[in-house]
C-alpha positions in Angstrom: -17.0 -27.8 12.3 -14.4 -26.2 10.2 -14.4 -28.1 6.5 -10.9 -29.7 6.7 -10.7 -29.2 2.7 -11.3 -25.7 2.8 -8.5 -23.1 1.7 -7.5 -20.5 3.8 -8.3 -17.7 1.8 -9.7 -16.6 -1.9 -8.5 -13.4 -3.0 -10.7 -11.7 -6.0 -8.3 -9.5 -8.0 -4.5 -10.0 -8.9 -3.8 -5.9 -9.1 -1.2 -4.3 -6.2 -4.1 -4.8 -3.5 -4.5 -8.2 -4.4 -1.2 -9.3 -5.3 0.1 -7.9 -1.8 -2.5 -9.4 -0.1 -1.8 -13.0 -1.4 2.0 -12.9 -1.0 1.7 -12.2 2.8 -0.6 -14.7 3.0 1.8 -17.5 1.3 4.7 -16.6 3.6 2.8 -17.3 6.0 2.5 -20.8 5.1 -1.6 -20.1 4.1 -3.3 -21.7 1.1 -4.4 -19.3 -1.3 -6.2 -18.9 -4.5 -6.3 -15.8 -6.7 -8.9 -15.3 -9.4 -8.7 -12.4 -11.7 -11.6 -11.9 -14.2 -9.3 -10.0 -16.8 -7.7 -12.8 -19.5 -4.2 -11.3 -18.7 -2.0 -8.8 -16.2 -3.2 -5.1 -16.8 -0.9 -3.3 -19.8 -1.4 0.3 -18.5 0.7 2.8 -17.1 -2.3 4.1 -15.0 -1.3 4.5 -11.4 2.4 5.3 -11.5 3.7 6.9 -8.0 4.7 4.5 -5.2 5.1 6.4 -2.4 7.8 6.5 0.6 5.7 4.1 3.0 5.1 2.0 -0.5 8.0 1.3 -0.5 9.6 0.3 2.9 6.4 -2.4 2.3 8.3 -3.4 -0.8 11.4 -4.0 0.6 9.7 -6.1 3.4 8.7 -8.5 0.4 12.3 -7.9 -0.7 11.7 -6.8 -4.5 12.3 -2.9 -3.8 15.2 -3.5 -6.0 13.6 -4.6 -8.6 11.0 -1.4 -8.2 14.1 0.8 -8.1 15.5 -1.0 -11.1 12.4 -0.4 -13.3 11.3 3.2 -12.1 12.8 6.2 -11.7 12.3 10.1 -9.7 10.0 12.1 -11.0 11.2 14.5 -13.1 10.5 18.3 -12.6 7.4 19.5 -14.2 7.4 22.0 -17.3 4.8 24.4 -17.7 3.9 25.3 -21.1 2.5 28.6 -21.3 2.3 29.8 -24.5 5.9 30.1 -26.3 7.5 29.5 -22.8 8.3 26.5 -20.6 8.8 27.1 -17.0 10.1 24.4 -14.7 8.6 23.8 -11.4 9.1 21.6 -8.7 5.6 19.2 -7.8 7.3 18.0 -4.7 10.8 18.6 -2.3 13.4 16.2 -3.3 14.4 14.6 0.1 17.4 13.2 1.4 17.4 9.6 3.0 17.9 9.9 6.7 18.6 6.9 9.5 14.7 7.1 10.3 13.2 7.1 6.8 15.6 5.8 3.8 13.2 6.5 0.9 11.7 9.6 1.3 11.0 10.2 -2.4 7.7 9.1 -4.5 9.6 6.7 -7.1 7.7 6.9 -10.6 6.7 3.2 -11.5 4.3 2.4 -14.4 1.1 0.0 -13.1 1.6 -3.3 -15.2 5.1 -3.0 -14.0 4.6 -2.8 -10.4 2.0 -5.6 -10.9 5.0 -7.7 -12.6 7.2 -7.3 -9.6 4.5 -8.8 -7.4 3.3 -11.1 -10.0 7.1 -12.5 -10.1 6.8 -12.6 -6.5 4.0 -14.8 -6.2 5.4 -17.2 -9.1 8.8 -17.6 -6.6 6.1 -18.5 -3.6 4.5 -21.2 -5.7 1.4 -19.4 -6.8 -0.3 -19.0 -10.0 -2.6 -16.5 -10.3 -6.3 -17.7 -12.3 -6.7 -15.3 -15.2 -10.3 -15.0 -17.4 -11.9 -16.4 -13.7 -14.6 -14.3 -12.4 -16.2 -14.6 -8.7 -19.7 -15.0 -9.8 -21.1 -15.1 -5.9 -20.9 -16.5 -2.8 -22.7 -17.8 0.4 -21.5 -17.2 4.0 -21.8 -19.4 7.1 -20.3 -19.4 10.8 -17.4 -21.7 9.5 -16.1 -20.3 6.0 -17.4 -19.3 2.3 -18.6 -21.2 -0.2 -17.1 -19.0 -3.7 -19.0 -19.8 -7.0 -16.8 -19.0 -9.9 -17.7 -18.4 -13.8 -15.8 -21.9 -14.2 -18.6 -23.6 -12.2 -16.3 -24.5 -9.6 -17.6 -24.0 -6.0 -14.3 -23.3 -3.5 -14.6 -23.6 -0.2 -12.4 -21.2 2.1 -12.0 -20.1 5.7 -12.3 -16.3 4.3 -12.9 -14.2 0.9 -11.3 -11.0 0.1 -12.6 -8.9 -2.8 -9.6 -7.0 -4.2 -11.1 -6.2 -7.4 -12.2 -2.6 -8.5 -14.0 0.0 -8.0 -17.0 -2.3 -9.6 -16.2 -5.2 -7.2 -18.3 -8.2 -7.6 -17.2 -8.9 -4.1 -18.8 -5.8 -2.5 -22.3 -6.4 -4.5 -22.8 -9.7 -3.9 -22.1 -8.8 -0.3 -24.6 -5.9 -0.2 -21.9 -3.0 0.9 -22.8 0.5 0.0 -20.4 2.1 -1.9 -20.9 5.9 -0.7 -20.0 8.9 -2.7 -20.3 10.3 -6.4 -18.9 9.8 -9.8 -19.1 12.8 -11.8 -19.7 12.1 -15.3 -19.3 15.2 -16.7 -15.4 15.0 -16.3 -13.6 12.8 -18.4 -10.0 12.4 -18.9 -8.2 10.0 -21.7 -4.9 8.5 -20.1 -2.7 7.1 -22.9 0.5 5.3 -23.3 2.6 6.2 -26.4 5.5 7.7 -27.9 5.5 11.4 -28.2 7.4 13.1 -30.9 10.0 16.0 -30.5 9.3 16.1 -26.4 12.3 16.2 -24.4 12.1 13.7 -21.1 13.2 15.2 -18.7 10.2 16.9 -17.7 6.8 16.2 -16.6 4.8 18.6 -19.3 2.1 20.2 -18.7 -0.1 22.4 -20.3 -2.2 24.3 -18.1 -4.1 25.9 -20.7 -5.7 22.6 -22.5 -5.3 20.5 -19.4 -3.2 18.1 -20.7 0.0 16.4 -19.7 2.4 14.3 -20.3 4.9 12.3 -17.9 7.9 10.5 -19.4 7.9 7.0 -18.3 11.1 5.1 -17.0 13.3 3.0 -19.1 11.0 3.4 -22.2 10.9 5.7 -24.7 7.0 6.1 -23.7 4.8 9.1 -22.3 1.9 8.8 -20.3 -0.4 11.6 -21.6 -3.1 12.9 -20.1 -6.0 15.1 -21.9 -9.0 16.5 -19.4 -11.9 16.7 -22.0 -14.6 19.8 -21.7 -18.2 18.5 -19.9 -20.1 17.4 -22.9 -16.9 16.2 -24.7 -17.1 12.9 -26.1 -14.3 10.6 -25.5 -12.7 9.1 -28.7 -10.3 6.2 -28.2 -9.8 5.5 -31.8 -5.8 6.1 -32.4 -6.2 8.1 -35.2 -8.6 10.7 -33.4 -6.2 10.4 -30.0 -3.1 11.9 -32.6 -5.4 14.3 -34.1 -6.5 15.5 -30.4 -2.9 16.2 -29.2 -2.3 17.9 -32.5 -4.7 20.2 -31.7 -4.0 20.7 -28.5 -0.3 20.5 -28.0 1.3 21.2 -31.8 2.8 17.9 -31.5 2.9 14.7 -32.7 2.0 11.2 -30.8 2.4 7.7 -32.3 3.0 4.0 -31.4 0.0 3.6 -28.8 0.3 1.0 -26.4 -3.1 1.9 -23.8 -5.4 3.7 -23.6 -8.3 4.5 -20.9 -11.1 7.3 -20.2 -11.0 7.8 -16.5 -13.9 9.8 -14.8 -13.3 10.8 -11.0 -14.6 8.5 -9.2 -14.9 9.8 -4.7 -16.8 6.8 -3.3 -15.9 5.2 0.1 -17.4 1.6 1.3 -19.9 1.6 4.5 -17.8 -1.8 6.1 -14.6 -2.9 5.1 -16.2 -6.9 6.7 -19.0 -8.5 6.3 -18.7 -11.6 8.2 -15.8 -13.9 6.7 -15.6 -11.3 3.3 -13.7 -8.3 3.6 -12.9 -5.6 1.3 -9.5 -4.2 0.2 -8.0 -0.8 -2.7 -10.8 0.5 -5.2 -13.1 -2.4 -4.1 -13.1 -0.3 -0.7 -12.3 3.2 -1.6 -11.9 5.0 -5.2 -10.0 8.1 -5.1 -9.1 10.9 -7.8 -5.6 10.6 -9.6 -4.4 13.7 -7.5 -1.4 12.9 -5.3 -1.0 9.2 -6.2 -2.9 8.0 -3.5 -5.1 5.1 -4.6 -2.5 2.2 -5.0 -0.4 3.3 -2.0 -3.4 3.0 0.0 -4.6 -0.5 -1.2 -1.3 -1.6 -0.7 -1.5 -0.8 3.1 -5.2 -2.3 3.0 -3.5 -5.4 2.1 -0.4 -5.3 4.7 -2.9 -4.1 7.3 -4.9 -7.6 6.5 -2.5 -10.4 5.8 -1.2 -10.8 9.4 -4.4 -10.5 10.9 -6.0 -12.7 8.6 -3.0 -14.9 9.6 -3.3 -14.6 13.2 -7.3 -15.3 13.1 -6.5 -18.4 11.2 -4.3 -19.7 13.9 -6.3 -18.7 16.4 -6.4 -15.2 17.6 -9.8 -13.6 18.6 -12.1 -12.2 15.7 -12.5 -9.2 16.9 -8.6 -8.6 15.6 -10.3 -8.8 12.3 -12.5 -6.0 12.9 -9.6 -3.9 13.6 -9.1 -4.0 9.8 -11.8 -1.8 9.3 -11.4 0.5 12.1 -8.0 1.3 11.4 -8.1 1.4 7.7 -11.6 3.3 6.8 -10.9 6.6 8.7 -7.1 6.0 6.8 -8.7 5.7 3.5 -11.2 8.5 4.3 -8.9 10.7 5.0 -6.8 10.5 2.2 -9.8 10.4 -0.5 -10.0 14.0 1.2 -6.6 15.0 0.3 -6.9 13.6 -3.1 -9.9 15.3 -3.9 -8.8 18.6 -2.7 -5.5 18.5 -4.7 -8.0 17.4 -7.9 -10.3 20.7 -7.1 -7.0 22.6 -7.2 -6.2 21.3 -10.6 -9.4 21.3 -12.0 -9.5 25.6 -11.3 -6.2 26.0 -12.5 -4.4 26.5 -9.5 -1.3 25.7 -9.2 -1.0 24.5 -6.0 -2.9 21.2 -7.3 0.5 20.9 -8.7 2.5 20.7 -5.0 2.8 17.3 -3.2 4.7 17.6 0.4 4.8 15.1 3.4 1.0 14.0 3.7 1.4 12.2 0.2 4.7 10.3 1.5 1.8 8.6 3.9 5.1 8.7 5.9 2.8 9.8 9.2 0.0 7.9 9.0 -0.9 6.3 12.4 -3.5 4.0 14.4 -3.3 6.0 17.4 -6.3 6.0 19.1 -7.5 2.6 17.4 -8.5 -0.6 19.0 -4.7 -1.9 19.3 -3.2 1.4 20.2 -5.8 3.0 22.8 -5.0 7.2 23.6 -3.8 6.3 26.8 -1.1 3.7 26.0 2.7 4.4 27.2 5.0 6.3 24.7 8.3 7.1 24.3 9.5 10.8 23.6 8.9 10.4 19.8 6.6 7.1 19.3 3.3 6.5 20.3 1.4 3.2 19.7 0.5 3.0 16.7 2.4 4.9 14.7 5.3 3.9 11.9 8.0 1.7 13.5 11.0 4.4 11.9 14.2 2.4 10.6 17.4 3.2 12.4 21.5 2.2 12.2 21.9 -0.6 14.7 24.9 -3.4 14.4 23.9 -7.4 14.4 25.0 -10.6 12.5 24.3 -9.9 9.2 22.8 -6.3 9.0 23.1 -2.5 9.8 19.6 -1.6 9.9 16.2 -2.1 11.8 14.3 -2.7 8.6 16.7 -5.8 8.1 15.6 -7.1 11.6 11.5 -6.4 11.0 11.6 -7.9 7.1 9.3 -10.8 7.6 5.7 -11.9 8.5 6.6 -12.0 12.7 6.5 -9.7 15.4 9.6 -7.9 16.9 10.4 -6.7 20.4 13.0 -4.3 21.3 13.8 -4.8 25.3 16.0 -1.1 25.6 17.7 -1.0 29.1 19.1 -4.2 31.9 15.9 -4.6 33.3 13.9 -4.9 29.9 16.6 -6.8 28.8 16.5 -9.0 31.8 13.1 -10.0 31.2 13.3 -10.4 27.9 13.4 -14.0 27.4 10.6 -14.9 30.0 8.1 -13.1 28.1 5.1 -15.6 27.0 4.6 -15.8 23.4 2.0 -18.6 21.7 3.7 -21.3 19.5 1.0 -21.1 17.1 0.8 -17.9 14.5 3.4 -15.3 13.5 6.8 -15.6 15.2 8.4 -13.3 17.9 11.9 -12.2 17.8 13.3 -10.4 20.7 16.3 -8.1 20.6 17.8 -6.7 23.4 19.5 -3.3 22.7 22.6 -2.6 24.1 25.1 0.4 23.5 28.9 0.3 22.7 30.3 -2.3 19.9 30.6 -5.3 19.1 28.6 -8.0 17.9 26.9 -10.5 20.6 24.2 -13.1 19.5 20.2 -11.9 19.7 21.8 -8.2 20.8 21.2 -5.0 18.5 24.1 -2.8 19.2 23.3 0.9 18.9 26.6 2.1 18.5 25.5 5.9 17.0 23.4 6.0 19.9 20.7 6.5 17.1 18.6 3.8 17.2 17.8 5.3 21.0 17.7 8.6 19.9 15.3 8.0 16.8 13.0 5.6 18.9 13.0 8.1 22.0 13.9 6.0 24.9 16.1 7.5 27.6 15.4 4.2 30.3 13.9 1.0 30.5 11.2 0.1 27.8 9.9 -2.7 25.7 8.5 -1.9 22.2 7.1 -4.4 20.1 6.6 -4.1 16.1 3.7 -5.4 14.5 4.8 -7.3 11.3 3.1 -4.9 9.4 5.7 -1.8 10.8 3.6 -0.2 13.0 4.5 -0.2 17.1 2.2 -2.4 18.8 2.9 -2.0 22.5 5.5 0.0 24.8 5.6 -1.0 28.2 8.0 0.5 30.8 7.3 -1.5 33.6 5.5 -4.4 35.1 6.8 -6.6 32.3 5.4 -9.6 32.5 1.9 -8.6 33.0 2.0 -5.7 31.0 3.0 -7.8 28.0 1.0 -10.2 28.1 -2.2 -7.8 28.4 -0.7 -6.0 25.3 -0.7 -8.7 23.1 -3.9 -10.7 24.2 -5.8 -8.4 21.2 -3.4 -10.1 18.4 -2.2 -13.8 19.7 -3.8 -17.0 20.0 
């Protein structure tokens, strides 16, 4: 029998991963804890892009305009090369369109994206457990049993490790961690002022393999020097101005962090193991290249809050295994991309430099997965599984579909009379995340639980020409389209994700 004192879940790590994690948890009315074996929030500007899809998760939390407010574009890059600077362009500067609104990597320094979330948390009641390390746990049929290097023993229905590429979590719960970590190549990160270097350019110095990106709203670099194999890292402050001296001509003062990062490429073997999963570099440890890393432990977290949710009020467990499923070949994939934009850089070349659409992580998809099988109904542009696009629609209140999805519950679109007419007998459980059903209509006006397409956009952008149901999972992603048999069809769609 479940342990009516138990928590609902522990979450080791308070970083993007874990912070993410925890705040979809506590809007869904769950009782967490977060422990995080660091004394304080990290100080670094370490990983700095938040991509597109980033993003649109942010603005589901609703603090995207607080990211906005404390970062900035990225700013062309300038090649030094000898007496001469070159500008070049890293990546296209998109425009917003209906389907995607932020189509540009925003340049946001670490410790502040972990304040906005921290902030977050704080406004959902929850203070995160700083200098408290998960010294181990043990596992049974009914929950966890977390030993922490307080003493305290906390009982919870599930544990997630969100915390590193050294995870605690993943050792004690005997995961391989499969890759290699080459020693040899070592790179200092540091944050600091630079002297006489103009910010409106990424510099770069092809020649020496340093950089240095201007950071937003500060008067702060972060620099970047790629040290020769053999080279032995020096993080006094002193030898770090001497360096880029050397190196650059220039001058560097008023250090605020400083790091040697090596490039780690490892990949876990299971994402679960029984009631503890894995989630960011606990999980999967990528190069720098492309800004990958935090964008995809983000999603690891957004992927797992609602069907941690769901599980806890009653949904099958195999939901839970879709987790892994969906996210490993995700995260494999994308330590592929990284990697190959870091071999790039690391022979010079510069088309390490050039980031396009696969970075924007704009097209990831779960087709093919457990919830969104090859062979499931689509519409001319959607398939299951893929990114729920935004689009211009007219209701009380808003003028967008991202307003309608921003929460923890499901959304279904009924396009056409005869969806529309079966709209509201459609079964949906009391217990778990919420549905909200919209019936789209054209023409104008605004008329109760109607979206009005009145662009004829929303159609277009979503690809429906007749009758069609499409629900959104909370997490964006389509979770079923069904054009007829509506009833039945629905309620087979949704048996994989309801209790």
């Amino acid at each position: 029998m479940t342990d009516p004192n138990a928590i609902d879940v522990v979450v080791a790590g308070a970083g993007p991963t874990g912070s993410t994690l925890a705040a979809d948890l506590l809007r869904r009315g769950l009782r967490v804890r977060v422990v995080n074996k660091a004394p304080h929030a990290f100080e670094g500007s370490r990983a700095k892009g938040i991509q597109p899809r980033t993003q649109e998760v942010l603005e589901d939390f609703g603090v995207l305009h607080e990211a906005q407010a404390e970062g900035g574009p990225y700013p062309l890059a300038g090649l030094h090369l000898g007496p001469v600077t070159a500008p070049w362009k890293m990546q296209q500067r998109n425009r917003p369109t209906p389907d995607v609104p932020y189509p540009n990597v925003l340049l946001l320094p670490q410790h502040r994206t972990d304040a906005i979330l921290h902030r977050l948390l704080d406004r959902l009641g929850l203070g995160i457990e700083y200098g408290v390390a998960l010294d181990g746990f043990e596992q049974d049929a009914d929950g966890v049993t977390s030993t922490l290097s307080t003493g305290e023993r906390v009982r919870s229905r599930y544990l997630v490790g969100a915390d590193g590429g050294s995870s605690a979590v993943r050792q004690a719960a005997g995961l391989g961690f499969l890759g290699e970590t080459d020693d040899s190549d070592k790179t200092l990160l540091i944050d600091c002022t630079v002297d006489g270097l103009s910010r409106d350019r990424w510099h770069m110095w092809p020649r020496t393999s340093v950089g240095a990106c201007p950071l937003p709203h500060s008067d702060q670099f972060q620099v970047m020097i790629r040290l020769k194999p053999g080279d032995t890292p020096d993080l006094d402050h002193d030898a770090l101005t001497a360096r880029f001296k050397a190196l650059t001509g220039l001058g560097l003062r008023d250090i605020t962090w400083t790091s040697t990062f090596r490039p780690n490429v490892r990949l876990v073997e299971h994402y679960r193991a029984g009631r503890v999963f894995l989630a960011g570099d606990a999980a999967h440890v990528h190069t720098p290249a492309g800004a990958q890393g935090l964008n995809t432990g983000v999603q690891d977290a957004y992927n797992l809050g609602w069907k941690l949710g769901q599980a806890l009020a009653g949904a099958p467990d195999g939901l839970l295994d879709t987790y892994e499923t969906e996210r490993l070949p995700i995260a494999a994939r994308v330590l592929g991309k990284s990697s190959q934009l870091y071999e790039s850089l690391s022979n010079r070349r510069v088309a390490g430099l050039k980031r396009g659409d696969e970075e924007r992580q704009l097209g990831l998809t779960y087709r093919g997965g457990p919830l969104a099988p090859a062979d499931a109904s689509a519409t001319r542009t959607l398939h299951v599984g893929d990114r729920a696009p935004d689009a211009p629609c007219a209701a009380r209140g808003t003028r967008r579909l991202f307003d309608i999805y921003r929460g923890p519950h499901f959304t279904l679109l009924a396009f056409g009379s005869e969806a529309a007419d079966a709209l509201p007998s459609l079964t949906w459980p009391a217990q778990g995340a919420e549905l909200r059903r919209y019936a789209v209509r054209s023409g104008r006006g605004i008329d109760g639980d109607h979206l009005t397409d009145d662009t004829g956009q929303l159609a277009g952008i979503y690809g429906v020409d007749g009758d069609a149901l499409v629900l959104v999972r909370p997490d964006g992603y389509v979770g079923a389209i069904i054009t007829a048999d509506w009833a039945s069809a629905f309620t087979a769609a949704v048996r994989a994700f309801t209790p």
